[in-house]
C-alpha positions as CSV (number, residue, x, y, z in Angstrom):
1,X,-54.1,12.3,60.6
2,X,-51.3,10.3,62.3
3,X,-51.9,7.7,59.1
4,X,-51.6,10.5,56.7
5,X,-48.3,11.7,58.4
6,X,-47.0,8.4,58.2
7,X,-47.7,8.2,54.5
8,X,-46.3,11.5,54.0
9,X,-43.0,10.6,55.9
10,X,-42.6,7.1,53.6
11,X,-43.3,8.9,50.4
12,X,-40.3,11.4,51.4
13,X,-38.2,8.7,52.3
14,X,-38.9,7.0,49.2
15,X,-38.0,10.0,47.0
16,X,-35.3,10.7,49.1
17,X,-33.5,7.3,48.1
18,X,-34.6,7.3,44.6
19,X,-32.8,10.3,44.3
20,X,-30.0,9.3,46.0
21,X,-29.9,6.0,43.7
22,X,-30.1,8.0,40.5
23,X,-27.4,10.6,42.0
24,X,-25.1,7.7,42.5
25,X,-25.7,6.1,39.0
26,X,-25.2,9.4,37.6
27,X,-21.8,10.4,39.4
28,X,-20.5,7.1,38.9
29,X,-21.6,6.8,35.2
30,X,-19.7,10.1,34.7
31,X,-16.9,8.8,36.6
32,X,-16.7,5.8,34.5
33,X,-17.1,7.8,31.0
34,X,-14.3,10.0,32.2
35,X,-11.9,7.5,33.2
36,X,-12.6,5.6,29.4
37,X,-11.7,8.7,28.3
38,X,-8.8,9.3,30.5
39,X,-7.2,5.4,29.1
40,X,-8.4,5.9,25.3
41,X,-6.2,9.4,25.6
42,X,-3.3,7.7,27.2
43,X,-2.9,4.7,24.6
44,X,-3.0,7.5,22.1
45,X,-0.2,9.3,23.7
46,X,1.8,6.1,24.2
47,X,1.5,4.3,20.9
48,X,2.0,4.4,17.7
49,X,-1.9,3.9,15.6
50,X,-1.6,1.7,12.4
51,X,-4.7,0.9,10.7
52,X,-5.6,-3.1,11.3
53,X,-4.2,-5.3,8.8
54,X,-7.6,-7.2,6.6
55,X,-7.8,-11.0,8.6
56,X,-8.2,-12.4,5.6
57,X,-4.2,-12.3,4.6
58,X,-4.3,-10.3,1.7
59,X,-1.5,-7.8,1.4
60,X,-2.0,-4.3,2.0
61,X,-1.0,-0.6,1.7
62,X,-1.8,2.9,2.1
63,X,-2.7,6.6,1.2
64,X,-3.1,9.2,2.6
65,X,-5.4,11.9,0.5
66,X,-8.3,11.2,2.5
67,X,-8.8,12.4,5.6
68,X,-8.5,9.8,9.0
69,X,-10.9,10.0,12.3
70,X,-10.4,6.8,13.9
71,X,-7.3,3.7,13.9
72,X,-6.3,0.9,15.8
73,X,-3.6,1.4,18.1
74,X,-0.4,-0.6,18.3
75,X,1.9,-0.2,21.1
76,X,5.2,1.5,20.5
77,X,7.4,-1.3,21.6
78,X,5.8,-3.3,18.9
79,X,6.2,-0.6,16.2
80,X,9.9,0.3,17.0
81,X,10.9,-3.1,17.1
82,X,8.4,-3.4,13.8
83,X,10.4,-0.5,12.8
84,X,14.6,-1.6,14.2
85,X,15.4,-2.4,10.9
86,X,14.6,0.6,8.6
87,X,14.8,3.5,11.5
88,X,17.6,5.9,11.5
89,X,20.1,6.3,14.7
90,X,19.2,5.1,17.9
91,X,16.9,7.1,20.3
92,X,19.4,8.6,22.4
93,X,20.3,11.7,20.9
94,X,19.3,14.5,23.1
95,X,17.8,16.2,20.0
96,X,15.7,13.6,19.2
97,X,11.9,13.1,20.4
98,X,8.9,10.6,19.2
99,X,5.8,13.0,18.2
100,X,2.7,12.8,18.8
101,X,2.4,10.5,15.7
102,X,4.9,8.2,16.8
103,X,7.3,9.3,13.9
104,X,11.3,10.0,15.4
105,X,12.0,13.6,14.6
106,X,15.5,14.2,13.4
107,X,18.3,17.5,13.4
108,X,19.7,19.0,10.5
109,X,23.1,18.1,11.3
110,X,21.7,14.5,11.1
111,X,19.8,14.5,7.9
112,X,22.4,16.8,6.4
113,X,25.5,13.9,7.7
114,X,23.5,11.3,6.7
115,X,23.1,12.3,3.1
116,X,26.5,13.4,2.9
117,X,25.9,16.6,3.3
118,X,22.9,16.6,0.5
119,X,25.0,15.4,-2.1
120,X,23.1,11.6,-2.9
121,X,20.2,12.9,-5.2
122,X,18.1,9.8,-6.0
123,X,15.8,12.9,-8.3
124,X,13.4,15.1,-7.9
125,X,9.6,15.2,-8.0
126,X,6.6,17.2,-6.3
127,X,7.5,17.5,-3.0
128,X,11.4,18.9,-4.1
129,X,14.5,16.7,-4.2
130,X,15.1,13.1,-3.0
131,X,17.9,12.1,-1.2
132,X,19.7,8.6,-0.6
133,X,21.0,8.8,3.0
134,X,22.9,6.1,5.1
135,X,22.4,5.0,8.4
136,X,25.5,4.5,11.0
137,X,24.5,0.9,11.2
138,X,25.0,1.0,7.3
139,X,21.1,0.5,6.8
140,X,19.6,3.2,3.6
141,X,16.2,5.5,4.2
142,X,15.4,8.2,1.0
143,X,14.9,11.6,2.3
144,X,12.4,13.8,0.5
145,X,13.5,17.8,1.4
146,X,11.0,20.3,0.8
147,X,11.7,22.7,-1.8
148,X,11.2,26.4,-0.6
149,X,9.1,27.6,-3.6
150,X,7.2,24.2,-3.5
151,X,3.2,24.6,-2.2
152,X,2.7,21.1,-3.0
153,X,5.4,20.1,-0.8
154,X,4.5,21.9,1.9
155,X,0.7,20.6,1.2
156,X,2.4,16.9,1.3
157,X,4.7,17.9,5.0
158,X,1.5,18.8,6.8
159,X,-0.9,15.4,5.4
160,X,1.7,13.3,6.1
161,X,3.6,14.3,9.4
162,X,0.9,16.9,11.1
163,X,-2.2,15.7,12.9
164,X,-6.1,16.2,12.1
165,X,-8.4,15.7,15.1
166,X,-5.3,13.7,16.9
167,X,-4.9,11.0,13.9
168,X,-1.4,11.1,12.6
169,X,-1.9,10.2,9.0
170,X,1.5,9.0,7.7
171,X,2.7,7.9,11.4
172,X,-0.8,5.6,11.3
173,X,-0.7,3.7,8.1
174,X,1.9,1.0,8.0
175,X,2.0,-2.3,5.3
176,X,4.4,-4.5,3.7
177,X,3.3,-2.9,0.6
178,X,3.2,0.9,1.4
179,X,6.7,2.7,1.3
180,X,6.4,3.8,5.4
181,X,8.2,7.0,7.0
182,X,10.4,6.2,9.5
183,X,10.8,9.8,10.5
184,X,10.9,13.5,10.0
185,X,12.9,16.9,10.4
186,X,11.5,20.5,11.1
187,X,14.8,22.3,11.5
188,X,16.9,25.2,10.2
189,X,13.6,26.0,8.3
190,X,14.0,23.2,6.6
191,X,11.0,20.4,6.1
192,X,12.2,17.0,5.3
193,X,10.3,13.2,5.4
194,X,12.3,10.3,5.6
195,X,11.3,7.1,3.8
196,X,12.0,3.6,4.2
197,X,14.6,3.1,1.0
198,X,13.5,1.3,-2.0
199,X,16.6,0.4,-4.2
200,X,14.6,-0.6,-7.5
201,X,13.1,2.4,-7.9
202,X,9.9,2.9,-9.3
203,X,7.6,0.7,-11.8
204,X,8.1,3.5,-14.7
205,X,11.7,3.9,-14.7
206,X,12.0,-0.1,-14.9
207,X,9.5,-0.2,-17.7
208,X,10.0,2.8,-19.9
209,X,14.1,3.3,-18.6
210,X,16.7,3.0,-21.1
211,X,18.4,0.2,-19.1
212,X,18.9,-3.4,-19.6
213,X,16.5,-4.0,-16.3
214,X,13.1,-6.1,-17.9
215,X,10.6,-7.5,-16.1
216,X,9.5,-11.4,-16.6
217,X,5.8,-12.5,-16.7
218,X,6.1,-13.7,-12.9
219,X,7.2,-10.3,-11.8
220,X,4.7,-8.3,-13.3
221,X,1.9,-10.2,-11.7
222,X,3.3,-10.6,-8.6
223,X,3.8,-6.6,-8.7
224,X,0.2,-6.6,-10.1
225,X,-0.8,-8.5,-6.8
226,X,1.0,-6.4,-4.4
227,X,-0.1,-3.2,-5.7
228,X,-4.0,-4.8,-5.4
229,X,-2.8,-5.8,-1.8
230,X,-1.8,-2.1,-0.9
231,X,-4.7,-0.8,-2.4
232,X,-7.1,-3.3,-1.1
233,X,-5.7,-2.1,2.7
234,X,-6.7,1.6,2.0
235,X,-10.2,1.0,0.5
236,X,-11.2,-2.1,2.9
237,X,-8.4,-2.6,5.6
238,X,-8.0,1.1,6.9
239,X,-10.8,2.7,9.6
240,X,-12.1,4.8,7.9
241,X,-11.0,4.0,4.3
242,X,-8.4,5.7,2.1
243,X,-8.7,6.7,-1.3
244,X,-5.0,7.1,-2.6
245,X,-6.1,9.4,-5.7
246,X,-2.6,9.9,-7.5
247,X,-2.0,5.9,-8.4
248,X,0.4,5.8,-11.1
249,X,3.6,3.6,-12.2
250,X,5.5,6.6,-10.9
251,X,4.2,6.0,-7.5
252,X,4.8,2.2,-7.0
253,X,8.3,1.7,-5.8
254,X,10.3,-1.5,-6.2
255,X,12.6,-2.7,-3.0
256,X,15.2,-5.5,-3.3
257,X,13.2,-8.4,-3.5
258,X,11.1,-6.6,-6.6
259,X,8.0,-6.2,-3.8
260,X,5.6,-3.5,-5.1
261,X,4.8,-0.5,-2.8
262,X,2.5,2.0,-3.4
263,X,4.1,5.4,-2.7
264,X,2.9,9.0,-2.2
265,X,-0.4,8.3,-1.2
266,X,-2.9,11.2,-1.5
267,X,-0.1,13.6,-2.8
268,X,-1.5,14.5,-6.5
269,X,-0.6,17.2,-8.6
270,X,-3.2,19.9,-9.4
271,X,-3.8,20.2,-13.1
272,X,-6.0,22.4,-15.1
273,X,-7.8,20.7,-17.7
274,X,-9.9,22.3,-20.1
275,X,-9.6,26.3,-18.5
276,X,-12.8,25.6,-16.6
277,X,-12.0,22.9,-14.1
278,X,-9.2,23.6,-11.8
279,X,-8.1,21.8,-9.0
280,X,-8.7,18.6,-10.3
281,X,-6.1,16.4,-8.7
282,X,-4.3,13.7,-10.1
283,X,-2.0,12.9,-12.9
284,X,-3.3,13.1,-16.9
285,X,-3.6,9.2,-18.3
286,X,-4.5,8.2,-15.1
287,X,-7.6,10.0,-13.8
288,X,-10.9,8.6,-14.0
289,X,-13.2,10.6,-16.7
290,X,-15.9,10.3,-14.4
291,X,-14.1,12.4,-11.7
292,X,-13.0,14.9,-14.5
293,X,-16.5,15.7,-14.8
294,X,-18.1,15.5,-11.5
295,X,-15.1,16.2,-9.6
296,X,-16.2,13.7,-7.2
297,X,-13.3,11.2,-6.4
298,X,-14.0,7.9,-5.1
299,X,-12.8,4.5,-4.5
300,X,-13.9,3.5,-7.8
301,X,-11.3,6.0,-9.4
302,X,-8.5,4.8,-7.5
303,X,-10.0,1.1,-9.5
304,X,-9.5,3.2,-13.1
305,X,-5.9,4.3,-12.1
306,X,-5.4,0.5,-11.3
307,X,-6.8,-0.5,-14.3
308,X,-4.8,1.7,-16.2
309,X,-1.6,0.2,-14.7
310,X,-1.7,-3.5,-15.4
311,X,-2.3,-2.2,-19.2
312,X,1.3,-0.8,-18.2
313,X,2.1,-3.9,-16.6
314,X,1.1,-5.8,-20.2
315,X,1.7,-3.4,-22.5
316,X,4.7,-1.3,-21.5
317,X,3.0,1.6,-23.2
318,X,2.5,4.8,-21.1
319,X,-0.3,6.7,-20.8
320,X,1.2,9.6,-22.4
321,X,2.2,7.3,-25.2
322,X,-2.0,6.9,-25.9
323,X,-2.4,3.6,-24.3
324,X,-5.7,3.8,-24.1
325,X,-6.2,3.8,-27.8
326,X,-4.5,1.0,-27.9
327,X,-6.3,-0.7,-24.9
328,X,-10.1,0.4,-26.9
329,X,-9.2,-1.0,-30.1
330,X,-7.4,-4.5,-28.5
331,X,-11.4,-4.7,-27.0
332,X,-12.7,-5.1,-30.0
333,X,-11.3,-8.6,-30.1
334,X,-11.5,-11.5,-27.4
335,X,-7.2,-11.8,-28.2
336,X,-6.7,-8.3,-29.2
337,X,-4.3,-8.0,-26.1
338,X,-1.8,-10.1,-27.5
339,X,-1.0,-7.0,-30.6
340,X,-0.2,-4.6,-27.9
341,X,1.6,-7.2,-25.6
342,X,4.8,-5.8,-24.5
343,X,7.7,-7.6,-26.9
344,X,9.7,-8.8,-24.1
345,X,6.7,-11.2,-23.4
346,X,6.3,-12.3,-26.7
347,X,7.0,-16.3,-26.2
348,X,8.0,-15.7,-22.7
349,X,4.7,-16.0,-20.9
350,X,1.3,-17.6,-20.9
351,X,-0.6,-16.1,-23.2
352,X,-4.3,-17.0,-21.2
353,X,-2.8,-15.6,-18.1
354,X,-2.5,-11.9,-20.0
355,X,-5.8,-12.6,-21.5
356,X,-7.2,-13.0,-17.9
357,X,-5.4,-10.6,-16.4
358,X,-6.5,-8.3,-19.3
359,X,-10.2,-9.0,-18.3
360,X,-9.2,-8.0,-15.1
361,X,-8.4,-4.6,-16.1
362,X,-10.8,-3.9,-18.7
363,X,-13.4,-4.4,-15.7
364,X,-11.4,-1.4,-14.2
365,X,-12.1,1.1,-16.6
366,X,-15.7,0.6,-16.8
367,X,-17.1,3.7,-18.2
368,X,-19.6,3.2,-15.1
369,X,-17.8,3.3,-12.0
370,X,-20.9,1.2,-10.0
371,X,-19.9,-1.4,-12.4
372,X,-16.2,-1.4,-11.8
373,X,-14.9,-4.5,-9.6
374,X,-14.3,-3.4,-5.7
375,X,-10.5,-3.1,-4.6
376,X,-11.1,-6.9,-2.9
377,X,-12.7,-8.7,-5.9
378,X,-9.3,-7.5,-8.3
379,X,-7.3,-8.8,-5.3
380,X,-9.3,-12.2,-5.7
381,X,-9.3,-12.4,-9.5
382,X,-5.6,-11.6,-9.9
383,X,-4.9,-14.3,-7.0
384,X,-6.6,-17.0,-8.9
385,X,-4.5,-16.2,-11.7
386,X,-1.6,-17.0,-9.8
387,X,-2.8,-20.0,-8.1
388,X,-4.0,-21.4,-11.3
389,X,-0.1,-21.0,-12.3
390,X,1.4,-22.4,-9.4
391,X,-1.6,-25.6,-9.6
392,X,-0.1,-25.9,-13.6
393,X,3.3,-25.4,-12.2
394,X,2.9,-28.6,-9.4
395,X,1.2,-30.5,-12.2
396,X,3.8,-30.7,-14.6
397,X,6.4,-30.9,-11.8
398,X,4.6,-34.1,-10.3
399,X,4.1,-35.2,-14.6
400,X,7.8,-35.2,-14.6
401,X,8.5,-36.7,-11.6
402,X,6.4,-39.9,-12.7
403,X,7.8,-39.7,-16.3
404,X,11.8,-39.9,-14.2
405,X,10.2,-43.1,-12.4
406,X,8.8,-44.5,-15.7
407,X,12.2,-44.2,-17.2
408,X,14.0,-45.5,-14.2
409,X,12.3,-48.5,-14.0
410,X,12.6,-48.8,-17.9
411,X,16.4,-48.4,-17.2
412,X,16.5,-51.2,-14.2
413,X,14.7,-53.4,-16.1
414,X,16.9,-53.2,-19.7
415,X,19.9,-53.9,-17.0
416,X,18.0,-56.9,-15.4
417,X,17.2,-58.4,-18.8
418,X,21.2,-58.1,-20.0
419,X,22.5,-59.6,-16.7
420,X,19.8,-62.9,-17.3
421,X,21.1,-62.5,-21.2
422,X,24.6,-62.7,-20.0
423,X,24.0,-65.1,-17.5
424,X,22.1,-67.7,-20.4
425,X,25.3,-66.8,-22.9
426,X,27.8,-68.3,-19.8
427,X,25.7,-71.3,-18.9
């Protein structure tokens, strides 16, 4: 009996501690969970999230239209000093406070000084009018005020500026080739966004404009490369990936140096097509056909939209102007580009690079959208376009460089010979 109770007591003892043990693990595991939490909630609060940047040192850019779960943070030192250059006044107005998406928020007073009171008008688009607005340290943002009677606008306000499951979108996505926001106003019952300021203006006013402003060879791939480096950040860069879904040559802005942006990102019109089909988004000329008639939009149409732009980029011809009859019957032969190259490259460029870069585009508009190129392989195929060029370009620069030696040489040598002529005349 006395064996028994001993076993008895051991076997209690034993359970006792296991269950102590597992207690422990337990209360510390939920200690540890919590306190995760706790830091992952705190970096949110005190930083600014920008989705990563792709390691492989492509460009990059961004849109907004699809919805965001998850980024990277950044902290906010880095982003305002990121951001010194292009943000408005300094942080110490007692108006002014960072949101939760790490965008400033501005007064009315200051928007309305700053754009002398709302007289600059740089246009007018979906959103309501744009206006050019100067700094106090002289630097220029555009400010986009929403128009009263303007659902789009007010659609565009709360993507861009309000949160969804604590992800910021606008405040988030930052790239050298996305026009950024640098800040917002909710005053006065006014809505305003305020954008990093892009003096060229966009790609379609430079291309279909009725000023002297033309675009060489160079510039229009090196746009074509940025605008594949923006787009290439929202399908492969950004966690989770963004489809930008109103990519047009309307949309891409211009800055000083002629760097490509992509602009507006996920802020498509609504159009009605056929009386059926309603909410399709988008702009006409641009839209995939597949999406027209499955309504599904994916990474693949933002590839058509692409594809329909570097036609723009060769062609100069607008959608609206039926480029893509021009583009179907130009297939039909291997240098059917050249007829519906733009004249202003006519003689000024290489002729295989448009061919190439024609390829490129064609590839884009695949009928199928499986067989369409991914956002990274354009990036690729457009680069080796350019570093074929620049290869060329070194070639002939080194071929001229030994042809100045040759003739250098040639020259030392003539003045040799008549100094040991001169020198045979005297003796």
């Amino acid at each position: 009996m006395a064996h028994k109770g001993d076993l008895v007591a051991i076997g209690i003892s034993v359970g006792l501690a296991l269950g102590i043990l597992i207690a422990a693990l337990v209360f510390f595991g939920i200690r540890w969970y919590k306190r995760r939490v706790n830091l992952r909630r705190c970096s949110n609060e005190r930083s600014v999230t920008v989705l990563p940047i792709r390691t492989n040192g492509f460009g990059t850019s961004t849109d907004f239209s699809a919805s965001l779960s998850n980024s990277i943070a950044v902290q906010i030192t880095e982003y305002h000093q990121k951001r010194s250059s292009n943000s408005w006044w300094s942080f110490h107005s007692k108006n002014r406070f960072v949101s939760t998406s790490g965008l400033p928020k501005y007064s009315y007073k200051e928007v309305q000084k700053a754009t002398q009171n709302f007289t600059t008008i740089l246009g007018e688009g979906s959103f309501g009018p744009v206006y050019k607005a100067t700094m106090p340290t002289g630097g220029l943002v555009a400010v986009k005020v929403l128009a009263s009677n303007s659902h789009q606008g007010e659609k565009e306000f709360h993507t861009e500026v309000s949160c969804n499951n604590h992800v910021c979108l606008l405040g988030r996505l930052h790239h050298r080739n996305l026009v950024n926001l640098v800040g917002y106003c909710v005053d006065k019952g006014k809505h305003m966004l305020v954008y990093e300021f892009m003096s060229n203006g966009s790609l379609a006013n430079i291309l279909y404009g009725e000023g002297e402003q033309g675009l060489s060879w160079q510039e229009r791939l090196e746009i074509a490369l940025d605008i594949s480096h923006g787009i290439e950040y929202l399908h492969e860069g950004a966690v989770p990936p963004v489809i930008h879904r109103d990519l047009k040559s309307a949309n891409i802005l211009l800055d000083q140096s002629m760097r490509a942006k992509v602009a507006d990102f996920g802020l498509s019109k609504e159009e009605v097509f056929d009386g059926r089909k309603c909410g399709i988004k988008g702009t006409y000329g641009y839209i995939d056909p597949v999406y027209i008639s499955t309504n599904k939009f994916t990474m693949k149409s933002d590839i058509y939209s692409f594809g329909v732009i570097i036609f723009e980029l060769i062609t100069a011809i607008h959608p609206h102007q039926n480029l893509m009859e021009y583009v179907n019957l130009a297939a039909m032969s291997p240098d059917g580009v050249d007829e519906i190259l733009d004249k202003q490259l006519v003689g000024e460029c290489n002729i295989e690079e448009v061919r190439e870069l024609a390829k490129i585009a064609h590839k884009c508009l695949h009928k199928l959208p499986r067989k369409r190129p991914s956002i990274g392989e354009v990036t690729q195929a457009i680069l080796k376009i350019k570093q074929r060029r620049l290869a060329k370009e070194d070639t002939m620069s080194m071929a001229e460089g030994d042809f100045s030696r040759i003739m250098s040489r040639i020259q030392d040598q003539h003045i040799e010979l008549t100094k040991l002529a001169s020198l045979k005349e005297i003796n």
